[in-house]
VOVO-369630 format. One record per residue (C-alpha): residue in three letters; chain; x, y, z. Coordinates in Angstrom, 1 decimal, padded with zeros to 4 digits. Layout:
resn	chain	u	v	w
ala	A	X	Y	Z
...
//
This chain:
resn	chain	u	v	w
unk	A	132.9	098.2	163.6
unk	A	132.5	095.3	161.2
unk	A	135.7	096.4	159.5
unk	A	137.4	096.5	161.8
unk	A	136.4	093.1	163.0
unk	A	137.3	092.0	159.2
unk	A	140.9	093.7	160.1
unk	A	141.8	092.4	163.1
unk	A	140.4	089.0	162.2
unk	A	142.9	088.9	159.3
unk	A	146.3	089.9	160.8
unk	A	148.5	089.3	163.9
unk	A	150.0	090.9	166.7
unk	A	153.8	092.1	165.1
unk	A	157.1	092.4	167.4
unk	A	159.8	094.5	166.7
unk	A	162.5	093.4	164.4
unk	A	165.7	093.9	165.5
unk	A	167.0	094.8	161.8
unk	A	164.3	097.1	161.6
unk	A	165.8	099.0	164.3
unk	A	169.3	098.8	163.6
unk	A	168.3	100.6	160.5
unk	A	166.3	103.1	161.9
unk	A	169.4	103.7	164.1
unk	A	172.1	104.2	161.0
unk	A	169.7	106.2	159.2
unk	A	169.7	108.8	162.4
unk	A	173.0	109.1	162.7
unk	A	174.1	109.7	159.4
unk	A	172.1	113.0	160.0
unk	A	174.5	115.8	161.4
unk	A	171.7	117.5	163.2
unk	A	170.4	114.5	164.8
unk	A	174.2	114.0	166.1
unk	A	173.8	117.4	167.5
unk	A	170.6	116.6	169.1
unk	A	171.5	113.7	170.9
unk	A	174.6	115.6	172.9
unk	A	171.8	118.1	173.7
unk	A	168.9	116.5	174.7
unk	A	170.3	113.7	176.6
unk	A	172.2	116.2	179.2
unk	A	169.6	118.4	179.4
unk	A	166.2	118.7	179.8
unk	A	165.0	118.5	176.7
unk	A	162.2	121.3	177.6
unk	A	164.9	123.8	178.7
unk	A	167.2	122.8	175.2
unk	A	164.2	123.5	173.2
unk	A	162.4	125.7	174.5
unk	A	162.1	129.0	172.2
unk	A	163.3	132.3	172.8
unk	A	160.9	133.8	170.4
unk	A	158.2	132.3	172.2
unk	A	159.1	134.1	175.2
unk	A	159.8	137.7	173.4
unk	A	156.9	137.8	172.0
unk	A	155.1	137.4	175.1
unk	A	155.6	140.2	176.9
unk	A	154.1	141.9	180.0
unk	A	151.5	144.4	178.4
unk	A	148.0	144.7	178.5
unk	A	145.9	147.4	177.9
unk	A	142.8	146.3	180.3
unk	A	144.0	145.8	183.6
unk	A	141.9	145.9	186.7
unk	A	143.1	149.0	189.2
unk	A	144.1	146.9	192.0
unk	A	145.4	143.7	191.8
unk	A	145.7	142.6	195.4
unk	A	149.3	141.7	197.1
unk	A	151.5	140.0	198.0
unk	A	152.2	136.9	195.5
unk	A	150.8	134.2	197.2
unk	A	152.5	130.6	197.6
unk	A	151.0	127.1	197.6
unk	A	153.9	125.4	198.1
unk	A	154.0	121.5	198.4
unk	A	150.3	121.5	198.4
unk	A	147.1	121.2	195.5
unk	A	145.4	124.3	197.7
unk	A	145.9	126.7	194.2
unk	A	141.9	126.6	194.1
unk	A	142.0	127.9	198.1
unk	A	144.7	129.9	196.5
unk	A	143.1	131.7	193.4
unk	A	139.5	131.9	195.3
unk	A	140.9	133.9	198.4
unk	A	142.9	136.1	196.1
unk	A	139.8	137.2	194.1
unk	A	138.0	137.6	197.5
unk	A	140.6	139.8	199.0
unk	A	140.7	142.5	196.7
unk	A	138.0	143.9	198.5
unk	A	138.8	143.7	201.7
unk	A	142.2	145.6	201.1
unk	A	140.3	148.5	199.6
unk	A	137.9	148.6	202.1
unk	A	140.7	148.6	204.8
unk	A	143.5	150.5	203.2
unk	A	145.7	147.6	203.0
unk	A	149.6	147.1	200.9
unk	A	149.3	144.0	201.9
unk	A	146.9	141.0	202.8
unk	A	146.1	137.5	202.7
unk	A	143.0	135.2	203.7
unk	A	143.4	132.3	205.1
unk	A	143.8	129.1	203.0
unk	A	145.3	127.0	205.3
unk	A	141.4	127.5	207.7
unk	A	139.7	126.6	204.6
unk	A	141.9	123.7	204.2
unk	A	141.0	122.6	207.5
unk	A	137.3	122.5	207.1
unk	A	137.5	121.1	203.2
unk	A	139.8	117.9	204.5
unk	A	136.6	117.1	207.3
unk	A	134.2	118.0	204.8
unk	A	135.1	115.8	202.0
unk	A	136.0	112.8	204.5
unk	A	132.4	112.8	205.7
unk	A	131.2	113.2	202.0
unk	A	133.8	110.1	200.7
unk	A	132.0	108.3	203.8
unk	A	128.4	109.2	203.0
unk	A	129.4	108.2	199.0
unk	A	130.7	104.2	200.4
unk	A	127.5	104.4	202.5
unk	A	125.0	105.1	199.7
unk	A	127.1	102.4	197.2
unk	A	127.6	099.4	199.9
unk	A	125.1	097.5	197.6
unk	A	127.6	098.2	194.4
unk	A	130.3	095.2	194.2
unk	A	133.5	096.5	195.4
unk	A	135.6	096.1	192.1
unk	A	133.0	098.7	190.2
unk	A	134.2	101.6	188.2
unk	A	132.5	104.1	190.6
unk	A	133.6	102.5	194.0
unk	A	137.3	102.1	192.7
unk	A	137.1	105.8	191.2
unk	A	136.2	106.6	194.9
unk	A	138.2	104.7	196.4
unk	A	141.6	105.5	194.3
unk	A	141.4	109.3	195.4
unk	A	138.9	109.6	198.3
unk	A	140.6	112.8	199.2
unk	A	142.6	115.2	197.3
unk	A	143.7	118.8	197.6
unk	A	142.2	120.2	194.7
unk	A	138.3	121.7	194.5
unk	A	136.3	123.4	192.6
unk	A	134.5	127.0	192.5
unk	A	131.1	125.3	193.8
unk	A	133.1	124.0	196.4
unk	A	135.1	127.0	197.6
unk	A	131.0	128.5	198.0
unk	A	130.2	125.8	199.9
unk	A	132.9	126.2	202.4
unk	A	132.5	129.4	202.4
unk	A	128.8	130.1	203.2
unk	A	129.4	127.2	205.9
unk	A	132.5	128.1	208.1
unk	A	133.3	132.0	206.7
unk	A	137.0	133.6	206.2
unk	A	139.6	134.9	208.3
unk	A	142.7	136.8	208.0
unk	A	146.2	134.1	207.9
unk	A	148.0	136.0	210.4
unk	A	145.2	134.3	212.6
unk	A	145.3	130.9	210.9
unk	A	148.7	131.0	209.2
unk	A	149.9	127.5	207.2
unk	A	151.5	124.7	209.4
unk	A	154.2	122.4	207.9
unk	A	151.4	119.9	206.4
unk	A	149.4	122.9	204.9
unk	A	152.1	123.8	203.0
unk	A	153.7	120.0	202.2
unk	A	150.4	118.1	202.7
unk	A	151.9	114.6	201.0
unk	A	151.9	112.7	205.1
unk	A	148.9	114.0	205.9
unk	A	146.7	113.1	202.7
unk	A	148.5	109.5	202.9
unk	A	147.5	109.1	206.4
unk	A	143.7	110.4	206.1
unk	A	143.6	108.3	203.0
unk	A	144.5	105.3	204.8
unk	A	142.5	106.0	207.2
unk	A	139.4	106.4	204.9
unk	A	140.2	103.2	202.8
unk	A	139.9	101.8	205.9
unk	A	137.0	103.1	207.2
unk	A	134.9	102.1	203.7
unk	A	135.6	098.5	204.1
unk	A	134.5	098.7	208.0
unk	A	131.5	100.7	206.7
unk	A	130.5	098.2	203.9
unk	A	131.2	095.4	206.8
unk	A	128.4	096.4	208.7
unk	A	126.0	097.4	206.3
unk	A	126.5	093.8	205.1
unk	A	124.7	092.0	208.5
unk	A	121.5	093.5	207.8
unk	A	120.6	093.3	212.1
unk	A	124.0	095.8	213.4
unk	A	123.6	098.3	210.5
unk	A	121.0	100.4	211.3
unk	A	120.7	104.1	210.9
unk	A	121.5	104.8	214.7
unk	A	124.7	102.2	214.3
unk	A	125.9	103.7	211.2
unk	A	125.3	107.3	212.1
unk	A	127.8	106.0	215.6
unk	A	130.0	104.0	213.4
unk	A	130.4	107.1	210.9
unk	A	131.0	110.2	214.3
unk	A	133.6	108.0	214.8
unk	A	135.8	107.9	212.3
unk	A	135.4	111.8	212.1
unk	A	136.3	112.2	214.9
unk	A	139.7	111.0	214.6
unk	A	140.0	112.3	211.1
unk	A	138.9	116.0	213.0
unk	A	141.7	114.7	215.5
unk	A	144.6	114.1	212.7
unk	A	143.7	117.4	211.7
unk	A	143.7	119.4	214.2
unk	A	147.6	118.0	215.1
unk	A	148.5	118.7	211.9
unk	A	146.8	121.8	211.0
unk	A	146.6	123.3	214.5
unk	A	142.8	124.1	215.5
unk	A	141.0	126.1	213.5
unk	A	139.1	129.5	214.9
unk	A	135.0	128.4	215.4
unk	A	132.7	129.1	212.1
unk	A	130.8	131.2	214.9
unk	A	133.2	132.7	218.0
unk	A	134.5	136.3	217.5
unk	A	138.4	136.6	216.5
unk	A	139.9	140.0	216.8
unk	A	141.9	141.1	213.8
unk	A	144.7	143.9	214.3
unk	A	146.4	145.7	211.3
unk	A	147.8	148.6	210.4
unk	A	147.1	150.0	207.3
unk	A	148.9	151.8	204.3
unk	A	148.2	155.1	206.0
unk	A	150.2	153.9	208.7
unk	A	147.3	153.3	211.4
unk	A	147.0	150.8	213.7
unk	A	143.3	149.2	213.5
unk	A	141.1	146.6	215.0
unk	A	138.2	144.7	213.9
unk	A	136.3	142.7	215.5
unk	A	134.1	140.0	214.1
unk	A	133.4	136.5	213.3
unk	A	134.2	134.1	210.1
unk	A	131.1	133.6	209.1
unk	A	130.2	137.7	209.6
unk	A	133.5	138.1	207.7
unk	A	132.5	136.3	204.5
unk	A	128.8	137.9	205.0
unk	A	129.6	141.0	203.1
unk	A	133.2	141.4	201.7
unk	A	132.8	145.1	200.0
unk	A	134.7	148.0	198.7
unk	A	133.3	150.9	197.4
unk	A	135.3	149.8	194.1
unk	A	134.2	146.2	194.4
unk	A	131.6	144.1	196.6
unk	A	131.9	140.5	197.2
unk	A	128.8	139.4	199.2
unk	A	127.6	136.1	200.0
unk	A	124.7	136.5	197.6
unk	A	127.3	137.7	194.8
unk	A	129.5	134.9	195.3
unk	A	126.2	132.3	195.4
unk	A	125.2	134.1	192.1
unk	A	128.7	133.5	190.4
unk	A	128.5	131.5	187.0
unk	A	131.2	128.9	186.1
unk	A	131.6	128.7	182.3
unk	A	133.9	126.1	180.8
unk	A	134.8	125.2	177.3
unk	A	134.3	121.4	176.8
unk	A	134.6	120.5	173.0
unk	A	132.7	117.1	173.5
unk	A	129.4	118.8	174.1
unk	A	127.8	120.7	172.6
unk	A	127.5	124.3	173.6
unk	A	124.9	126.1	175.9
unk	A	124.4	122.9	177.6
unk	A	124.3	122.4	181.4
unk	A	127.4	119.8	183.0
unk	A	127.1	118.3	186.5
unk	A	129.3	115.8	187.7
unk	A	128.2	113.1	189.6
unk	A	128.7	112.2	192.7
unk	A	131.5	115.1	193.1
unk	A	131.4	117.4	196.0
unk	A	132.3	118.0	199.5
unk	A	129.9	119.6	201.8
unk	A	127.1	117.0	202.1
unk	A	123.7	119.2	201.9
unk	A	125.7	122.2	199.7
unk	A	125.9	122.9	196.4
unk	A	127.2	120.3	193.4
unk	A	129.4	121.3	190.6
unk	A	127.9	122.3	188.0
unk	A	128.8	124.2	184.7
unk	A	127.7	126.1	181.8
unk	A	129.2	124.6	178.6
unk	A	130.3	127.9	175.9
unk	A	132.2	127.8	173.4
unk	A	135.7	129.7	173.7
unk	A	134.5	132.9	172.2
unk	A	132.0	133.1	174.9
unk	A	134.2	132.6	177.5
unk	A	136.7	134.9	176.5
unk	A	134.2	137.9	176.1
unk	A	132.7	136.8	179.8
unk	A	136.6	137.5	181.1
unk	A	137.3	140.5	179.4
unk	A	133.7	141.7	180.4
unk	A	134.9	141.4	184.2
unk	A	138.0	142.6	183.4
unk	A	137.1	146.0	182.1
unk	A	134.4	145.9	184.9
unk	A	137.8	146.1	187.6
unk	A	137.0	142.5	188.5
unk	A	139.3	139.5	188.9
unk	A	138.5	136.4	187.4
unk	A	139.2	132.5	189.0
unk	A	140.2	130.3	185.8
unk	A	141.3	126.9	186.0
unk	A	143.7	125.4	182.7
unk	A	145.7	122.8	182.0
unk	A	148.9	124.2	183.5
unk	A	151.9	121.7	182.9
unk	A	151.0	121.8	178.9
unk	A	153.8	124.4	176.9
unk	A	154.8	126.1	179.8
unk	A	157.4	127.4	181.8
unk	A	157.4	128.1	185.4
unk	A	160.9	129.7	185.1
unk	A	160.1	132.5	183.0
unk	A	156.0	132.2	183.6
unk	A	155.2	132.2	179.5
unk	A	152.0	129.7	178.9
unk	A	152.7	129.5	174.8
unk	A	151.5	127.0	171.9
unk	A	155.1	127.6	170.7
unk	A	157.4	127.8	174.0
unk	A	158.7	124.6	173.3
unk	A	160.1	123.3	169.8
unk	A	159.0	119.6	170.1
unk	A	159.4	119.5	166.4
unk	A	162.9	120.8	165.9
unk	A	164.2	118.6	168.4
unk	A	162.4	114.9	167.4
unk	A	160.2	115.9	164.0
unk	A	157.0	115.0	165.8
unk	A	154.4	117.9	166.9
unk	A	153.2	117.6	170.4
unk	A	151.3	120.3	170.7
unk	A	149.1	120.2	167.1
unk	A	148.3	116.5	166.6
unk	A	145.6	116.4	169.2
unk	A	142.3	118.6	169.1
unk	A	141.1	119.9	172.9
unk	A	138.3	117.0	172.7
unk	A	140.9	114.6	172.0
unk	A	143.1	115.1	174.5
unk	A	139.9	115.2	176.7
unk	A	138.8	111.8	176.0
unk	A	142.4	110.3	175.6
unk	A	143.8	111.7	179.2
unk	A	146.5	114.0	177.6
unk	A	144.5	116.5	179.3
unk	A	142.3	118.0	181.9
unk	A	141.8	120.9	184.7
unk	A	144.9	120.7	186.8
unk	A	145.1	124.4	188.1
unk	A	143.6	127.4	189.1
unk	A	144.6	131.1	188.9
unk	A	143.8	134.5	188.4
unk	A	143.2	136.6	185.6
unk	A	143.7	140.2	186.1
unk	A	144.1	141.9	182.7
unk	A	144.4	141.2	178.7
unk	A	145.6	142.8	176.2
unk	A	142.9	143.5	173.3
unk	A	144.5	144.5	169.7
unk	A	142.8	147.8	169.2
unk	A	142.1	147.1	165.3
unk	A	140.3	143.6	165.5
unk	A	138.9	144.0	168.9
unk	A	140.7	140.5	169.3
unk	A	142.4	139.2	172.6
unk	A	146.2	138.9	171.8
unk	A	147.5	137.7	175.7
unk	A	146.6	137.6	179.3
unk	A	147.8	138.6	182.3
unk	A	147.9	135.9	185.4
unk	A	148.1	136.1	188.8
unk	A	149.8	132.8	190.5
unk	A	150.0	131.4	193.6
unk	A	153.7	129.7	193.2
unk	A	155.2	132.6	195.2
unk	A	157.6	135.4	193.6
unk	A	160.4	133.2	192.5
unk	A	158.2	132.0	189.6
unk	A	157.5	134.1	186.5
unk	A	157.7	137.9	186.1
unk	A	157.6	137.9	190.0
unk	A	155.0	135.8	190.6
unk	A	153.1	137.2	187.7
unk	A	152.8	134.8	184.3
unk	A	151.8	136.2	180.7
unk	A	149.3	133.3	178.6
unk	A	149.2	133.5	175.0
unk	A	145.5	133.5	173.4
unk	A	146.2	130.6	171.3
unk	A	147.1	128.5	174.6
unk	A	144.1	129.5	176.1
unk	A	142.0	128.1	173.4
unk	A	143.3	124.8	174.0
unk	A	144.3	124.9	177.9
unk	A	141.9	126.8	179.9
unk	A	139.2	125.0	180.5
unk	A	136.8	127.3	183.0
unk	A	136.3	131.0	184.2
unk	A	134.0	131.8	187.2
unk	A	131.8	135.2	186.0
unk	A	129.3	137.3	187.0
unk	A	126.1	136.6	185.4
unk	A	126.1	140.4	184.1
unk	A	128.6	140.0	181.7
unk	A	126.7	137.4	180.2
unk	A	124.1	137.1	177.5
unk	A	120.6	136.0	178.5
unk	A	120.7	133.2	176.2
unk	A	123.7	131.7	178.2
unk	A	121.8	132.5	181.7
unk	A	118.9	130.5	180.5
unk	A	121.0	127.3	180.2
unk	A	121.1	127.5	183.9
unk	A	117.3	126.6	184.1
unk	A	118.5	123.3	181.5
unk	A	118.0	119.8	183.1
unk	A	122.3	119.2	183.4
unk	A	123.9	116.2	181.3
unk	A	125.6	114.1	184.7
unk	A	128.9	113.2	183.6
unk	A	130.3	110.3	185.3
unk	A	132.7	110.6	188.7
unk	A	136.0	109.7	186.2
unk	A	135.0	112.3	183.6
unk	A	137.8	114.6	183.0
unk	A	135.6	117.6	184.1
unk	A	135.6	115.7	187.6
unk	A	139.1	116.3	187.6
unk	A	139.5	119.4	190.8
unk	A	142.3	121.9	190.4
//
């Protein structure tokens, strides 16, 4: 630090000279190739003009461990962050469409969208509660206040939800306009809450009015209209607890009827191939690779949640090698496997090839976008961080070094995208761009288990491992 004191102390801020940049300028263009580049990449997208064809060759569709059934159809998200709702119900209803003969099936998401929007609107307003005696311009009140409500989540968050208000089938609870295009309704809710926080601090400030009875009235309130904005939007959700009838007919070609509840439905989602109970899902691990701790260690995040009186996020900290023995572990074990990465890096939704090398940043303006920055350094500079979750759902293994070569991925950005829905992931991009896989604690070493006894390192709210998928 004293040298750079000594450096900064002995120079001054420069501008840019114009002849500097005139002759940066004749010096480009004397260069044929930079002429060519220029007609390219400014009428096109410079992505598309270099992206490479090897790239996308060499990744091709073939795995040698695959699980045995995959699940259908491709889901879609659509205008919506929902890909954690997204990935979660597709692992979960692999079981369900072996256990009732099903071609086809999907849970859901828009009823667990529902109950996450209420859920995380009482937990922003329990969080302004608990920091009225913060000043208003702190780090952690503006980090709350910025993004009191988004569409993304986390695995601990999907239990949460789940445990709480169960699963159904979509055809009972199918998406609404601002399930699938949820920009008006987050802007109003999050108006609304903004709102609410400033009303909130207001009357914890005049010590008589805020007592616990006045704030617990104050706070029913505003859920209530949040519940109300909601339902209008959403349409109302089946009850955690009434029965629903579900009607189907299967691959066989019969019709069928069950009759149960949400809550009874998430209870014990089995196959005889593959069982999803509620204890299984509790007892799910989420590993993630973060370079700027050391491994073996336990990560919580602070303050991040959304079901006041459930479970925090929390993670065990591996290095890549771990992780990527944990997912081939459930893979060859016929088991999907929720990941969450750094999607928009070298990719290419088109096509559906994640690859260090899909794009030639270097052929087209000599710099190297993709090499410059270690995984911790784009951590702690913002380049990167989790912004999406998907499925796993084979890899293919090179049968001399026992080493992972690609990845098969199930997405949720409907069939249009990728090999029909389906995208391929090099290794060498997940090394630097996936940054978590949910396990089973099976596949996993006892000394990894054990961390899960560690007292966690609490990352602050604006950590980039706050960020939700």
């Amino acid at each position: 630090k004293q040298n750079i004191q000594a450096v900064l102390s002995s120079r001054k801020p420069e501008n840019v000279p114009i002849s500097h940049t005139a002759h940066w300028q004749d010096e480009l263009l004397e260069d044929p190739k930079n002429r060519l580049a220029i007609s390219a990449l400014s009428s096109a997208n410079p992505k598309q003009v270099l992206s490479s064809r090897a790239a996308k060759i060499a990744e091709q569709h073939v795995f040698n461990v695959k699980i045995p059934f995959e699940g259908g159809p491709i889901t879609n998200q659509r205008q919506s962050g929902r890909c954690w709702l997204f990935a979660s119900t597709n692992v979960f209803r692999v079981a369900l469409m072996q256990k009732y003969g099903l071609d086809s099936f999907e849970l859901s998401q828009a009823y667990l969208f529902f109950w996450d929007k209420l859920e995380k609107s009482n937990w922003f307003l329990e969080q302004i509660i608990s920091t009225a005696h913060m000043d208003l311009d702190s780090r952690l009140v503006q980090t709350m206040l910025r993004e009191p409500l988004s569409d993304g989540g986390q695995w601990d968050m999907v239990y949460n939800l789940v445990s709480k208000y169960g699963l159904v089938p979509q055809c009972l609870y199918p998406d609404s306009f601002s399930a699938s295009a949820s920009g008006v309704l987050n802007s109003i809710i999050l108006t609304k809450l903004r709102e609410y926080a400033l009303k909130l601090r207001k009357l914890l400030s005049h010590p008589s009015a805020s007592t616990p009875s006045a704030l617990s009235t104050a706070k029913a309130k505003m859920l209530r209209e949040i519940h109300t904005i909601l339902t209008l939007t959403l349409g109302p959700p089946p009850s955690a607890t009434a029965p629903f009838t579900w009607s189907f007919t299967d691959k066989a070609g019969r019709a069928r009827t069950v009759r149960t509840t949400p809550q009874a439905l998430a209870s014990d989602i089995y196959s005889p191939q593959f069982r999803v109970t509620a204890a299984a899902i509790a007892g799910m691990v989420s590993l993630v690779h973060d370079p700027r701790h050391d491994p073996l260690t336990l990560l919580a995040v602070d303050r991040l949640g959304n079901v006041v009186g459930g479970r925090g996020v929390s993670y065990i900290n591996v290095d890549m090698a771990t992780l990527k023995r944990a997912c081939v572990a459930m893979l060859r074990k016929g088991l999907p496997v929720f990941f969450g990465s750094d999607v928009g890096q070298c990719s290419d939704s088109r096509s559906g090839v994640m690859d260090l090398d899909l794009i030639d940043y270097e052929v087209g303006f000599n710099v190297d976008l993709v090499r410059g920055m270690d995984k911790a350094g784009r951590l702690r500079t913002g380049e990167s961080q989790m912004t999406h979750a998907m499925v796993l759902t084979g890899v293919h293994v090179d049968e001399q070094t026992g080493g992972t070569v690609r990845w098969r991925v199930q997405n949720s950005w409907g069939e249009a995208a990728g090999e029909k829905g389906w995208f391929v992931m090099g290794d060498g991009w997940m090394d630097e761009f996936v940054y978590q896989a949910v396990v089973d604690p099976v596949v996993l070493g006892e000394e990894v288990r054990r961390v899960l006894g560690q007292e966690p390192v609490v990352l602050p709210l604006w950590d980039p491992m706050g960020s939700l998928a």
